[in-house]
Each structure stands twice: as C-alpha cells, then as structure tokens.
KOLTOR-522076 format. One line per 10 residues: number of its first residue (from 1); their letters; for each residue y, x negated, z of C-alpha. Coordinates in nm, 3 decimals, decimal comma, m for minus. Layout:
NUM> a> Y:X:Z; ...
This chain:
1> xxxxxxxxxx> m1,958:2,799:m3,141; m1,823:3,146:m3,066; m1,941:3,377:m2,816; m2,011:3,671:m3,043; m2,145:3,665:m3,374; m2,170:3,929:m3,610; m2,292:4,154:m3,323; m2,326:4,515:m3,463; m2,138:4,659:m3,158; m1,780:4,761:m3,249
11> xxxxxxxxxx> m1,563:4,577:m3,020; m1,284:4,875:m3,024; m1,524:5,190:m2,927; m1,814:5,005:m2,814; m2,056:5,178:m3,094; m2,360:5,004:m3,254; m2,262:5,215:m3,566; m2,128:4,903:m3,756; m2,228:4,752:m4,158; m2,136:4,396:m4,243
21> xxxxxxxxxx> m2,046:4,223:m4,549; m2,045:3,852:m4,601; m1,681:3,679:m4,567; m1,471:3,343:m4,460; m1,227:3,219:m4,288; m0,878:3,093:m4,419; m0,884:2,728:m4,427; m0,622:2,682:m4,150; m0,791:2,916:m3,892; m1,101:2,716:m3,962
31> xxxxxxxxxx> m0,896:2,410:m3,929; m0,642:2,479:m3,645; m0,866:2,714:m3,417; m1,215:2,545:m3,520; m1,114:2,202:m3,615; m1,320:2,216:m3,916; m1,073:2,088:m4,183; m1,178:2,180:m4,571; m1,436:2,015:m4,723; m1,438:1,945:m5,041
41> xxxxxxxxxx> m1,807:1,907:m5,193; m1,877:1,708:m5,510; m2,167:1,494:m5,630; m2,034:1,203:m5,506; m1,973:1,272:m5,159; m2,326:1,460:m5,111; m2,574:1,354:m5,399; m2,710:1,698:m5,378; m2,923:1,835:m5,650; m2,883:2,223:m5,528
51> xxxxxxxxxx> m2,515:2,240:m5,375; m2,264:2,359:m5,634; m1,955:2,149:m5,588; m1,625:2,302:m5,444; m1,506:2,380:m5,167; m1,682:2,430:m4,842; m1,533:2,766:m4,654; m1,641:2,840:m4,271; m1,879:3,192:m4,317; m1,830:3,513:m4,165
61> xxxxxxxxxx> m1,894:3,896:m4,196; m1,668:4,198:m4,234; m1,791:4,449:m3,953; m1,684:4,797:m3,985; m1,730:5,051:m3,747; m1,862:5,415:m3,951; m1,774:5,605:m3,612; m1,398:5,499:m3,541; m1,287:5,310:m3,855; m1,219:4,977:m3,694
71> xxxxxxxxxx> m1,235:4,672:m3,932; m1,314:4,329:m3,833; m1,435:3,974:m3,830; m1,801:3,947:m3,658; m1,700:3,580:m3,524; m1,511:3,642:m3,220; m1,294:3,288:m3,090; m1,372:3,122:m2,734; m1,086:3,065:m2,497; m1,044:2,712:m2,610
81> xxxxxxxxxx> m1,024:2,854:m2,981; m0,794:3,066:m2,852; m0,544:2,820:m2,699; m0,626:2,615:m2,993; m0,493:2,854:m3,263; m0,208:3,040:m3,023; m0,057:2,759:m2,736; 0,233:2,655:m2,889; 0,246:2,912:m3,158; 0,420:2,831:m3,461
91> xxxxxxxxxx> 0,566:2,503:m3,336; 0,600:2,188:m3,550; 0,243:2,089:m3,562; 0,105:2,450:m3,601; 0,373:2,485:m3,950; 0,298:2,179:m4,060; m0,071:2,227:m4,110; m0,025:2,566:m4,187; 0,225:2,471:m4,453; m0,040:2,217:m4,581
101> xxxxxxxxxx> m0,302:2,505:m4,629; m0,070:2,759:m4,741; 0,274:2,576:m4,964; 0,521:2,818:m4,865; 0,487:2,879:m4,540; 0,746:2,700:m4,371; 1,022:2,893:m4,528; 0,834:3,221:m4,479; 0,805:3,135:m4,088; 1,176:3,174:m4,064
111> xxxxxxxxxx> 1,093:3,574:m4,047; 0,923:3,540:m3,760; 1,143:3,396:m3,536; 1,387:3,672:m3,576; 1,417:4,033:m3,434; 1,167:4,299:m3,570; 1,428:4,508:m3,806; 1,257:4,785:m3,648; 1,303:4,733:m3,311; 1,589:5,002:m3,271
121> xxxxxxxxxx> 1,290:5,262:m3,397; 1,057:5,124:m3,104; 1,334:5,220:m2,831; 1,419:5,566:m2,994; 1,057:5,625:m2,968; 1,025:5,530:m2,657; 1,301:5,670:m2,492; 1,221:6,052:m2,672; 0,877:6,017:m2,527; 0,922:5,843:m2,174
131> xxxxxxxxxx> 1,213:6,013:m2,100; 1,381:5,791:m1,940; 1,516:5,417:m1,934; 1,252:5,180:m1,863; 1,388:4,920:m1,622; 1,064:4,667:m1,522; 0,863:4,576:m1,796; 0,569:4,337:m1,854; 0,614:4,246:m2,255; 0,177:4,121:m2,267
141> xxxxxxxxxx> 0,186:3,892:m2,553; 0,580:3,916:m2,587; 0,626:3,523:m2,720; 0,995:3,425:m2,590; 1,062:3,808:m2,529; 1,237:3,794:m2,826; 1,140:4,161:m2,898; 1,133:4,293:m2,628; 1,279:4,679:m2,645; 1,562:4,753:m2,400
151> xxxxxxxxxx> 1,569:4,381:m2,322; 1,952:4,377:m2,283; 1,934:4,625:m2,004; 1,610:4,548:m1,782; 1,608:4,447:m1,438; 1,250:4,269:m1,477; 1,183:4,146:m1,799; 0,835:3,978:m1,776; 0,662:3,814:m2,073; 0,244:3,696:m2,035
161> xxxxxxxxxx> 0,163:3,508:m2,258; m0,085:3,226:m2,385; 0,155:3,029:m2,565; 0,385:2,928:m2,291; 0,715:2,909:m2,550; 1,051:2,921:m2,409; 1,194:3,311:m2,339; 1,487:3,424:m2,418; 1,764:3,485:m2,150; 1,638:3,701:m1,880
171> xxxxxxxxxx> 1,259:3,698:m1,972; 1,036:3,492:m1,703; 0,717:3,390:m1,789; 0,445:3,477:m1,588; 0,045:3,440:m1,509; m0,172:3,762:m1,510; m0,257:3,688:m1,158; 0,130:3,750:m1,086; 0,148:4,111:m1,158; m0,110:4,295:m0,904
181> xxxxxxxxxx> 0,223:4,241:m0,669; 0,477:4,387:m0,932; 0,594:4,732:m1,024; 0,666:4,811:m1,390; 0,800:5,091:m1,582; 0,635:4,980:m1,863; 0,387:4,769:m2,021; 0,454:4,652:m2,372; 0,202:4,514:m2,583; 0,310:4,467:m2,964
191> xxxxxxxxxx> 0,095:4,311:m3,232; m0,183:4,155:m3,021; m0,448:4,355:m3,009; m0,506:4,236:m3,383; m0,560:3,916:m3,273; m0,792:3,917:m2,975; m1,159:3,855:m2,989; m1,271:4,096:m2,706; m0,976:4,348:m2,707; m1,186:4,612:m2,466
201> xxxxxxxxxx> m1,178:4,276:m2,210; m0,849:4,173:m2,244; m0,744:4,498:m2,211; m0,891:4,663:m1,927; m0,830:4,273:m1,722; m0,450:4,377:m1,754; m0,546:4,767:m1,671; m0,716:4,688:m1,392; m0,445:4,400:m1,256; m0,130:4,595:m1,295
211> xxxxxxxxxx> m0,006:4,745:m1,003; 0,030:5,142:m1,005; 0,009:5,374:m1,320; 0,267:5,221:m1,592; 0,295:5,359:m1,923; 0,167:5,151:m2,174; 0,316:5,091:m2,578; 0,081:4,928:m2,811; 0,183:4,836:m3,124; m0,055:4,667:m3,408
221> xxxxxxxxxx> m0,005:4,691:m3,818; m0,157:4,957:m3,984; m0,334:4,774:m4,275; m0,297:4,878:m4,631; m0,672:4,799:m4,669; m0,715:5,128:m4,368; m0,498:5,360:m4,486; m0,610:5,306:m4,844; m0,972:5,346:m4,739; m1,158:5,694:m4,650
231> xxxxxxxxxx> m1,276:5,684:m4,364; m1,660:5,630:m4,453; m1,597:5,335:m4,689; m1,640:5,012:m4,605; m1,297:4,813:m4,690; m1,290:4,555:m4,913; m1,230:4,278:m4,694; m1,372:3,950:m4,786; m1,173:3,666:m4,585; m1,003:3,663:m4,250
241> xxxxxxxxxx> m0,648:3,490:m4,118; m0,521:3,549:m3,724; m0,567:3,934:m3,781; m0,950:3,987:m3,690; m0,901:4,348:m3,585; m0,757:4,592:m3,832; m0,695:4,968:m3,648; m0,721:5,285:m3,740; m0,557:5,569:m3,555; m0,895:5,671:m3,431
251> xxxxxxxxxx> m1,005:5,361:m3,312; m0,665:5,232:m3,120; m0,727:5,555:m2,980; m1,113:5,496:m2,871; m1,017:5,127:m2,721; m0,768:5,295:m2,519; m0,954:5,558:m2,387; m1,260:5,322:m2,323; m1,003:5,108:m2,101; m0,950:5,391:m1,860
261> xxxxxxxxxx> m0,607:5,495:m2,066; m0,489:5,818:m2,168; m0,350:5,851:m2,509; m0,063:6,013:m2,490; 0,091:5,987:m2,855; m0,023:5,812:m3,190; 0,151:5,790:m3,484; 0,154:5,555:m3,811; 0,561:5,495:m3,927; 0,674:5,276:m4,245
271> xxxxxxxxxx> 0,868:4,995:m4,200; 0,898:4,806:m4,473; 1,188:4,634:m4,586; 1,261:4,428:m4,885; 1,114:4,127:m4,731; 0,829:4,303:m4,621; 0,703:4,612:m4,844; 0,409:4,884:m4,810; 0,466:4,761:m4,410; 0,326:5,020:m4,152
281> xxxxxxx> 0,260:4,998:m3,791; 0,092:5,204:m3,536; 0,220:5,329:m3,256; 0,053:5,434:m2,922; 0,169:5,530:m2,597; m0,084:5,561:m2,307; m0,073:5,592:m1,928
C-alpha cells in the first residue's frame, strides 16, 4: 500500500490545515501504477446481496490545503509505484494500456513527444531574469531533454530522470548521486512537481545534492480547477490521473521556500493553443 494516506498535512507547505473529500483513481493509474486492473462487479461474479453492481474504482480523497491553496490526492505512490507508472514512460506497453482505458489516446500521445510550442517563452523568460546565457544545466525530470531551453547552445546538458528514455543529441543521462561533483548554471525542473508523491523530499534531496547555489526554474500547470476557485473553496475535484498535486502561486511558493529556496519570481502565463485551450502554466524562478 502507499506510504501516506489521506494524512491531513499538506505535502507543499507542510500545514495540518487540510479538508478532504472522497475521490478515485483513473482506471489506468490504478492499473499501471497499482496493478489493480478494473473490476467489474455483477451478481454473478460476487452473489452479493448488498454490493450494487458496476464498476469497482480504487478510493481516494481530495486534500486541500485552506492555508496555501494546494490541491491533491491523499494517496501518495511508493517508489516501486513510481517506477511502475513512470520507467519507460509512454512506451509501447504504457500506450497500449492506456489506450485500452482511455480510446483515443494513442493519437493524442503524438503531442507529447514534440517540443512545448512554448518553449521560446521559457528562454525569453529566462534570459530577462537570469541575465545571462545559462551554459550547464541539470534538466530534473527532463525525459530525452527534448525540452530542454537553450539546449542547442549548452556545454552540459544533463537530464535525471526515472524513466531512463533515450536523450536527445547532447543530453547525458545521469544518477542524482552524479551531481554533488558538477557545476550548473541552472537547474530546470518542468512539469514534475505535479507528479511526485513527497515533492518537499524530492525536492530538497536535489537542493541539498547540487553542488553550489544554481538558480532553479520550476514549471507545473496552473489548473483551471485553481484559478477558477477562491482561494477558501474547496475545488471540485473528484478523481485523480498522474497529476496528484495541483499548485497555486502561493503554494509553489511555500514548497520552495520550505526547501531552503528563495523565490525570486512567480508568475501564471497562457499558453494555449488550438490543440490545447484555457492552458496555463506557472512559472518560478528560485535560487
């Protein structure tokens, strides 16, 4: 079973200011990271006089924090859950069963193995607020490096990552205990907080391993569900997918701070495109 369940500590400010509200898991997550497939109940299979027949979904909470506005799923994966769902991301077995679960998918996949439209805006941002041309960065959760910014142009392009895929020309895939020996302009770390169970952990283990005083970008969606919300109502949130953190300004700016960081800038942009509308990010830059 998971490590953590529906704990009332918020696991992006460390509060114990949190509500819950019952809610499930998406059939693949349950399948791929759990391996509990669906299970369909009828009166055949079970005989059971006080089970309702349908389907049989893997039960959560909603837990949202009142204090920073973070928004999450109180079941928190263990490392093997973790490599389950993520090593080998999006490979042929992963679609497959995802496709099963959710007709459509395979085609929609194809997005996601190209360049974030955006990632011109990431560099301009950047470069107006570092002042300069990063040359060494660690991309923490890059995938193949694919979007990395100023990947063209680096002289150490680093990528950590659990699922081991193949990087792109110039990216080298490394272990966490390889970069206490490293310098590095920059750390990047785009759309992965959302996904990790003990953020604050993760976190502070690559704080605390990184050699020197990089500058760090994080980079996680800014939900509809959040900025559609006032800040002392509890989102309507009822199942959860791979996302099991949804940020607020506030509280990407708490889990920073609480990992020894120094916000430096935080900002929510739009960028949607056809294929993707009402999409916003977040964007924080810390050292």
């Amino acid at each position: 079973m998971p490590d953590y369940i529906n704990s009332n500590e918020c696991v992006a400010c460390g509060r114990y200011t949190t509500s819950i509200k019952p809610a499930f898991f998406m059939p693949f997550i349950a399948d791929r990271a759990m391996n509990i497939p669906l299970f369909e109940i009828t009166q055949e299979n079970t005989g059971l006089r006080d089970v309702s027949n349908g389907y049989a979904y893997v039960h959560t909470n909603s837990v949202f924090c009142h204090t920073c506005g973070h928004l999450g799923s109180g079941t928190r994966f263990t490392d093997d859950q973790m490599k389950n769902l993520y090593m080998n991301y999006r490979n042929t077995s992963y679609v497959s069963l995802r496709d099963h679960y959710e007709p459509g998918y395979k085609k929609r996949n194809a997005i996601f193995n190209t360049e974030y439209p955006y990632r011109s805006l990431v560099e301009e941002f950047l470069l107006s607020n570092l002042k300069f041309r990063p040359q060494a960065i660690l991309d923490w959760g890059g995938d193949s490096g694919i979007n990395t910014p100023f990947k063209t142009t680096l002289n150490i392009h680093h990528i950590l990552d659990i699922s081991k895929v193949a990087t792109v020309a110039g990216a080298i895939s490394i272990d966490i205990k390889d970069i206490s020996n490293r310098n590095y302009d920059l750390v990047i770390c785009q759309h992965v907080l959302e996904h990790l169970p003990f953020p604050c952990k993760s976190l502070h283990d690559v704080t605390k391993s990184v050699k020197g005083k990089p500058f760090f970008y994080f980079e996680v969606p800014h939900e509809s569900i959040i900025r559609k919300t006032s800040d002392s109502q509890f989102p309507k949130k009822n199942y959860w997918h791979e996302h099991i953190n949804f940020y607020s300004e506030k509280s990407i700016g708490e889990l920073v701070i609480r990992c020894g960081l120094k916000p430096l800038i935080i900002q929510s942009i739009d960028v949607s495109t056809p294929e993707r509308e009402d999409y916003f990010i977040l964007q924080c830059l810390a050292q």
